[in-house]
C-alpha positions in Angstrom: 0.0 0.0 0.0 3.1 2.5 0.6 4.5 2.0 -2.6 1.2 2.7 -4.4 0.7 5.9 -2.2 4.1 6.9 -3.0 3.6 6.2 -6.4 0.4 8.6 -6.2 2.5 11.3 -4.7 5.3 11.0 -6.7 2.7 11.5 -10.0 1.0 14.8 -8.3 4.2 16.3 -7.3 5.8 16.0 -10.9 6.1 19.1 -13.0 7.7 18.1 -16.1 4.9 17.6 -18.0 3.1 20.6 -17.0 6.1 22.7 -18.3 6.0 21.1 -21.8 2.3 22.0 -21.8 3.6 25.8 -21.1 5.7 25.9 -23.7 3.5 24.2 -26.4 0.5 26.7 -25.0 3.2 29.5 -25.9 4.4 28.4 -29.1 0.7 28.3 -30.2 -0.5 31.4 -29.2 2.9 33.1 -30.8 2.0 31.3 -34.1 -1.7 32.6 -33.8 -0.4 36.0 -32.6 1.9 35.5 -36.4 -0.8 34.3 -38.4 -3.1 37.4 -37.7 -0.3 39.6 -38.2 0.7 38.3 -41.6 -3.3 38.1 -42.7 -3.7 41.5 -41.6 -0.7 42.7 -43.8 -1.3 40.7 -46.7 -4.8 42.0 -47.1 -3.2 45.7 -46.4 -0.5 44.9 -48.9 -2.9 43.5 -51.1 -5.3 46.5 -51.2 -2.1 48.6 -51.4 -1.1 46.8 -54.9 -4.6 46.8 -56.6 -4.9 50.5 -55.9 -1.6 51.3 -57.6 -2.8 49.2 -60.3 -5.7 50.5 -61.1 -4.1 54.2 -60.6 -1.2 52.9 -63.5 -4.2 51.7 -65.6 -6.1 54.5 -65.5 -2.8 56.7 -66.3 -2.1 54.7 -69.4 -3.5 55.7 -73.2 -6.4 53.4 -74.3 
């Protein structure tokens, strides 16, 4: 019975994989933070490009 309690406690006191699930909790929310970042700019870049194009079309002879 001692060996399974210590067992027991030696489970609830260990850490290790509680730090591993930090760190894969902050990768993740650094790759999300990442991903909106880049959507954001690519739709501001975007915009950004078909505006010039249509201003260099417009510019243009027929």
């Amino acid at each position: 019975m001692k060996t399974y309690l210590r067992t027991i406690v030696t489970f609830i006191s260990d850490d290790e994989g509680a730090t591993a699930a930090e760190y894969g909790l902050l990768v993740t929310l650094i790759a999300l933070a990442i991903l909106v970042g880049v959507a954001a700019l690519g739709t501001s870049i975007s915009d950004l490009y078909n505006s010039n194009a249509s201003r260099v079309s417009e510019a243009l002879p027929p």
